[in-house]
C-alpha positions as CSV (number, residue, x, y, z in Angstrom):
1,X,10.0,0.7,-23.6
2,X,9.3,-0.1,-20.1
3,X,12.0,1.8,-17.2
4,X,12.8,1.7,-14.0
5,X,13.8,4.5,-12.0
6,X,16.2,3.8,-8.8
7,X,18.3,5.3,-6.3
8,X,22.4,4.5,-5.4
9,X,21.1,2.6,-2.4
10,X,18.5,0.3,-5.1
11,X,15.0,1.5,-3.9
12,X,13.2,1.7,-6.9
13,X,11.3,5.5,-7.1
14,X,9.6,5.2,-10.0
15,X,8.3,2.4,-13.0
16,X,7.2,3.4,-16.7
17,X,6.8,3.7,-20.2
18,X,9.3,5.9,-22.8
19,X,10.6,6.1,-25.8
20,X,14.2,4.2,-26.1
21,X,15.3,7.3,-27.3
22,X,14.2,9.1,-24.1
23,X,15.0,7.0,-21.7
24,X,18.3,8.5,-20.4
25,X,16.5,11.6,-19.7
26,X,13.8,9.6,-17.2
27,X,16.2,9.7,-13.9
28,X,17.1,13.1,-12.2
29,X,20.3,13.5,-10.2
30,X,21.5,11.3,-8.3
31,X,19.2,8.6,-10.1
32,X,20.0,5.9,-12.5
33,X,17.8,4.3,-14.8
34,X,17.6,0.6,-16.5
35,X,15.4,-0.9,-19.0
36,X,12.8,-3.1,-17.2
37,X,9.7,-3.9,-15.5
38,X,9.6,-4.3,-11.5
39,X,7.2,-3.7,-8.3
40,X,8.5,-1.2,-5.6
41,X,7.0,-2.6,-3.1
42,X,8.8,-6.3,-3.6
43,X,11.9,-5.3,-5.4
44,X,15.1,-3.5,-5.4
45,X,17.9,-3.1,-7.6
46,X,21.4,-4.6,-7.0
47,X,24.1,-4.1,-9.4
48,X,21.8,-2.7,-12.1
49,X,19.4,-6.2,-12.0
50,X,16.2,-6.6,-10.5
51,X,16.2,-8.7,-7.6
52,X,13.1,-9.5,-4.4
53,X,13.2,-7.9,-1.5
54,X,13.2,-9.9,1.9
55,X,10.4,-10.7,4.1
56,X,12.3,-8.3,6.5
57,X,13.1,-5.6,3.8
58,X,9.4,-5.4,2.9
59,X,8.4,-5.3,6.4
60,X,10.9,-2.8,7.1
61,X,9.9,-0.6,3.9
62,X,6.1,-0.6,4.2
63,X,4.0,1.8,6.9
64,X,2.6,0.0,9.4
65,X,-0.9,0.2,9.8
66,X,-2.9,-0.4,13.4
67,X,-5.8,-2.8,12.2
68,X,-8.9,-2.1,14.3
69,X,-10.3,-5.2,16.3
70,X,-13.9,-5.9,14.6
71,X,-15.7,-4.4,17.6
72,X,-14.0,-1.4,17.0
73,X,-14.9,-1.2,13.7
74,X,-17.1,1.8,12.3
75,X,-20.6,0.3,11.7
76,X,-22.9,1.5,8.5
77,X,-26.5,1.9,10.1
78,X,-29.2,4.0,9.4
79,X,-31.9,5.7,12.0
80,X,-34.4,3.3,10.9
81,X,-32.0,0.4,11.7
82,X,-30.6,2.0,15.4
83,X,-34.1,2.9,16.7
84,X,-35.1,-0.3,16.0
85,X,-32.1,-1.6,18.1
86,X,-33.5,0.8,21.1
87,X,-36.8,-0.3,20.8
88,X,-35.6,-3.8,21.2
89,X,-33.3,-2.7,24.2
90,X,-36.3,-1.1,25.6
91,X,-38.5,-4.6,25.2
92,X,-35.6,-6.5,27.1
93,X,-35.6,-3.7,30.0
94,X,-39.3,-3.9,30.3
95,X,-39.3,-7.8,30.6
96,X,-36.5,-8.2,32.9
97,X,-38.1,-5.9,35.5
């Protein structure tokens, strides 16, 4: 059977597969557990149901990551491909002078 795994405040900790026999034993202290299939990262659990998360509760819940503007970006390039870009900066220097 399929579990979830959730705290007193409803933030899910963990998802599953046990027996039914087992499936007492799958929270810790402190922890309850309901039969169930759900997705940490858009749900929580209110009054032992499954229920979505807001726009601002996922927000709030998820690391925020910096995204690098593209010209920041790491470029994959090999030797060949950069001395190739020189000798073309070279060409330009030479024909502007």
């Amino acid at each position: 059977m399929k579990f979830i795994v959730y705290d007193k405040s409803g933030k899910i900790l963990s998802t599953g597969h046990c027996q039914k026999s087992t499936l007492s034993k799958q929270a810790g202290e402190g922890e309850f557990v309901l039969e169930g299939i759900a997705n940490d990262v858009t749900q929580r659990v209110v009054d032992g149901e499954v229920v979505d998360k807001t726009t601002a509760e996922i927000e709030k819940d998820s690391p925020k990551t910096k995204v690098k503007p593209f010209q920041d970006k790491l470029a994959n390039i090999t030797n060949k491909q950069w001395q190739s870009v020189l000798d073309r900066l070279v060409e330009v220097e030479r024909q502007t002078l």
